[in-house]
N, C-alpha and C positions, 0 to 999 in steps of 0.2 A: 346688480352691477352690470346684467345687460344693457340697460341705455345708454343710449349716446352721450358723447361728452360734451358738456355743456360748457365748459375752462378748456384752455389749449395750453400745454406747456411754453416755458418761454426760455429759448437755449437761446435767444439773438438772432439774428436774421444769419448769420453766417457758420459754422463750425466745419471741422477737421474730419476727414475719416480716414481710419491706418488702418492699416493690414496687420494687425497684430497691435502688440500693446506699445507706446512709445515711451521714451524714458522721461520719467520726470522733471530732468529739466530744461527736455523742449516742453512737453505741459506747462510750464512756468513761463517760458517764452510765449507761448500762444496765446495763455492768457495774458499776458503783457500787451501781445499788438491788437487785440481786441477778442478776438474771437469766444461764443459763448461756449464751445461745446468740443469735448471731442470723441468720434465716435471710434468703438475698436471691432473692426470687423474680426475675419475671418473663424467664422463659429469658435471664438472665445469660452472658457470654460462656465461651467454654472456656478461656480462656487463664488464667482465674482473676487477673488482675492486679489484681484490686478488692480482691482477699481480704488480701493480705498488707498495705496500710495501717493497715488494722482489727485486724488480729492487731497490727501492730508499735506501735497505740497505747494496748493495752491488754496486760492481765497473763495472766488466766487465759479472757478469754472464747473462748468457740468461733464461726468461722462455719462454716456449714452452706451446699450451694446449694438453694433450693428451688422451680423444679429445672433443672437443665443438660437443654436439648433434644436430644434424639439426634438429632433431623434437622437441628438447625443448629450442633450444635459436634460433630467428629469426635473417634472416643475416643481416636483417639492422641495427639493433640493435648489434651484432657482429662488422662490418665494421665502426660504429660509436663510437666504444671503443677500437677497433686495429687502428685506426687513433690517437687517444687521448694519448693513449701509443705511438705510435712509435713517436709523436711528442716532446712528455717529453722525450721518452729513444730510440733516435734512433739507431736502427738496433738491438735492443737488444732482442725482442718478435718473436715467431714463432706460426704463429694460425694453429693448428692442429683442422681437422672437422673430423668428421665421421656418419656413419649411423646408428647404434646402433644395434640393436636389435630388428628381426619380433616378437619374443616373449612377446617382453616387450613393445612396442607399440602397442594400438588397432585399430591406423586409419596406420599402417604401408602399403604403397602403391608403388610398383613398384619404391624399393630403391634406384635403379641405376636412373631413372627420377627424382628421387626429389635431390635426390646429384649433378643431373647435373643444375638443377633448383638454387640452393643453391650456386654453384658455378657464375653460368648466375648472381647472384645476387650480389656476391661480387665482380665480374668482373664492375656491374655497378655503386658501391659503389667505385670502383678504390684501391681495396686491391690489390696489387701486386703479380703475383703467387710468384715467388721470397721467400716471404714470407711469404706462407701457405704449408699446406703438410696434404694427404688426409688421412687417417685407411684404408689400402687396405689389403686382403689378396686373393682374388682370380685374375685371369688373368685379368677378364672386368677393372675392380675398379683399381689394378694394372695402368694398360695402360691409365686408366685414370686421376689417377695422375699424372704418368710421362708428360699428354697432358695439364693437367689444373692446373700444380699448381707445386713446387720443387720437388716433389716427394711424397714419402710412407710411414708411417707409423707402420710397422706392429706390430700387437701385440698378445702376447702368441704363437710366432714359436720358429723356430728354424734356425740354420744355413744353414740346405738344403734349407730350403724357404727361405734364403737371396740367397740363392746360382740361384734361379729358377727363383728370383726377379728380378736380376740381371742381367741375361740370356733375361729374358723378356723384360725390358726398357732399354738396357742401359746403357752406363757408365755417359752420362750428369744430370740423373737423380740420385735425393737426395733417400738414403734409410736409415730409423731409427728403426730400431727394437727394440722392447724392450723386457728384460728377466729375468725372476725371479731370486732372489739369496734365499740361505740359507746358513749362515755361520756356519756349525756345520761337524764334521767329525763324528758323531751318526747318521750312513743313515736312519735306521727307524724313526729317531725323525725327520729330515730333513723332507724323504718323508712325515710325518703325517702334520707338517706346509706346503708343498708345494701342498699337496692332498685340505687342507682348502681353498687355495686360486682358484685354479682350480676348485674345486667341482659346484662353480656357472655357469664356462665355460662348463661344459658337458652336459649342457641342449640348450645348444644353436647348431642351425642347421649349423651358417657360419661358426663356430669354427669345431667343427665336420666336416663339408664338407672337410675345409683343412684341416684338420690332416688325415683324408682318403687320399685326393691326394697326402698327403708327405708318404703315405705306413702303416700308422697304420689299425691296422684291429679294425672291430664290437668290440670282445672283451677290446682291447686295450683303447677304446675309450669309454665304457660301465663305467656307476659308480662301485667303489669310481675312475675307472682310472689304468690301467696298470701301475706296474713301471718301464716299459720301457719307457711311455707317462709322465710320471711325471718324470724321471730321465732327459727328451729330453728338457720337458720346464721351469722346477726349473734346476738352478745350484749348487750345493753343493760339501759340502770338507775344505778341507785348502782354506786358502786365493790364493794360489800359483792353484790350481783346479779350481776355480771358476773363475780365469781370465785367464786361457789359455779358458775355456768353451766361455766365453765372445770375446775372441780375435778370435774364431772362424768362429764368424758374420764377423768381419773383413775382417779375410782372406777370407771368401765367396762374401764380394764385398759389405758391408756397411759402411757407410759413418759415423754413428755416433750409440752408443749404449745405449740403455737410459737403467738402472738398476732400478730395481723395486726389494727393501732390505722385502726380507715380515718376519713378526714375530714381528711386531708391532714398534709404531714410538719410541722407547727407543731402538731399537736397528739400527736406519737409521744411525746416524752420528758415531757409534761403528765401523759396518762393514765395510762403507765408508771409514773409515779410516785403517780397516785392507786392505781391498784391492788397495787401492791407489799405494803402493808400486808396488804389483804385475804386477796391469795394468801399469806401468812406467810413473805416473802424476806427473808432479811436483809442488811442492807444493809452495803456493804464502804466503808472508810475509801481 
C-alpha cells in the first residue's frame, strides 16, 4: 500500500471547510447549492461519530477530516471508525491526518517519523490510501503524501503553493487546499476578520517556514501580519472576487478547494450561497 495512487478521489471541484462540526441542516443546504464536500477541521475526534449524522442527512455529499491529529486520536482507533463509516456510507468519507503542531505538543518528536509510523499503521488496519490524504505543506511531507496516501492537504496557502505542489508530485496525485473567505467589500473590516483568524497561525514555526519559501519576508509574516500576507490567505470582495481568487488554486493544478467562510457559523450557509453562482455549482433539487 506504499505506492502511489494511481485514482484521485472526487469530492467536486469545490467543498466547505468548518471549524468544528456543523449542523446538519446547513449540510443539507450545501449539498443543495452544489458543493461536493465538507471538511471538519479543528483536530476532530477519531472516533469519527460526528461524521455519519451528516452522511445519513444527506444523499451524495462527502465529509472529509481536516485533519484527525495523530498525536490525539490513535490510528487504531481511527481505522476502526473509517471502516464502520465507509461500510454504512460507501465511498462517501475522506480521513484526512495531519501532524499538528511542535508548539502545542509537549512529547512532539521527530514529526515526519511518527506520521510515517501512523501511516505504517493504517496501512495495517487496511484503510485504503485511495482514501486518506495527508496536511502537507513542505516538500518532505508533500512527497509523502503523494507516496502514502491520495495526496495533500494543504492548509492556509495560497495558489503559488498549489502551483509548487503540483510541480512537486504530480498530476496523479490529489491536492486540496483550503482558503479562507470574507465576504465583504469594506477591505479593513475584511482584513480585521481575516487578521483574527490567522493571528493563531503566526506563532507557529511550519506555517511561518512556508510562507517564507512562498517569498514573504520577516516583516510580512511578524504580528498582527502584513496585508499583503492576509490579502494572499483570506479572499475577499464581491462574490464575483472571491471566486475568481478561489478558481486560482484551480488553475494552479488543484483538484478540489475546500472554503473555510470565517466570521462565524450564521454567516456559513449566507456566503455559500452568494458564491455558488460565481464558482459555476449547480444547484440540486
Amino acid at each position: 500500500m506504499t505506492d502511489a495512487v494511481t485514482h484521485k478521489p472526487d469530492l467536486g471541484r469545490f467543498g466547505v471547510w468548518t471549524f468544528g462540526t456543523p449542523k446538519t441542516e446547513q449540510a443539507v443546504e450545501i449539498e443543495k447549492l452544489g458543493y461536493g464536500a465538507i471538511w471538519i477541521g479543528g483536530s476532530p475526534a477519531g472516533d469519527l461519530s460526528y461524521v455519519e449524522p451528516l452522511l445519513d442527512a444527506t444523499e451524495t455529499l462527502q465529509i472529509a477530516t481536516g485533519i484527525i491529529n495523530v498525536w490525539t486520536a490513535k490510528a487504531e482507533e481511527v481505522a476502526e471508525a473509517y471502516h464502520r463509516v465507509e461500510k454504512a456510507y460507501p465511498g462517501r468519507f475522506l480521513l484526512g491526518i495531519g501532524i499538528g503542531h511542535p508548539e502545542h505538543t509537549e512529547e512532539y518528536r521527530k514529526p515526519y517519523d511518527v506520521l510515517v509510523e501512523y501511516l505504517d499503521a493504517l496501512d495495517a488496519a487496511k484503510v485504503p490510501t485511495s482514501r486518506r490524504v495527508v496536511a502537507a505543506l513542505g516538500p518532505k511531507v508533500l512527497e509523502l503524501s503523494a507516496k502514502r496516501s491520495a495526496g495533500a492537504h494543504p492548509y492556509l496557502t495560497t495558489p503559488e503553493h498549489t502551483g509548487q505542489a503540483r510541480n512537486l508530485v504530480g498530476n496523479t496525485v490529489y491536492i486540496a487546499p483550503e482558503h479562507k473567505v470574507v465576504l465583504s467589500t469594506n477591505v479593513e473590516e475584511a482584513r480585521e476578520v481575516g487578521r483574527g483568524a490567522v493571528d493563531f497561525y503566526l506563532n507557529l514555526s511550519n506555517y511561518l517556514n512556508n510562507w517564507k519559501r512562498l517569498g514573504f519576508t520577516d516583516e510580512d509574516i511578524a504580528k498582527p501580519g502584513s496585508d499583503k500576507l492576509i490579502d494572499a490567505v483570506v479572499a475577499h470582495g464581491t462574490a464575483d472576487a472571491i471566486a475568481a481568487r478561489l478558481n486560482e488554486h484551480l488553475a494552479s493544478g488543484a483538484d478540489h478547494v475546500c472554503i473555510q467562510v470565517l466570521g462565524g457559523w450564521d454567516r456559513l450557509v449566507p456566503t455559500l450561497t452568494e458564491l455558488a453562482g460565481p464558482l459555476g455549482l449547480t444547484a440540486k433539487d
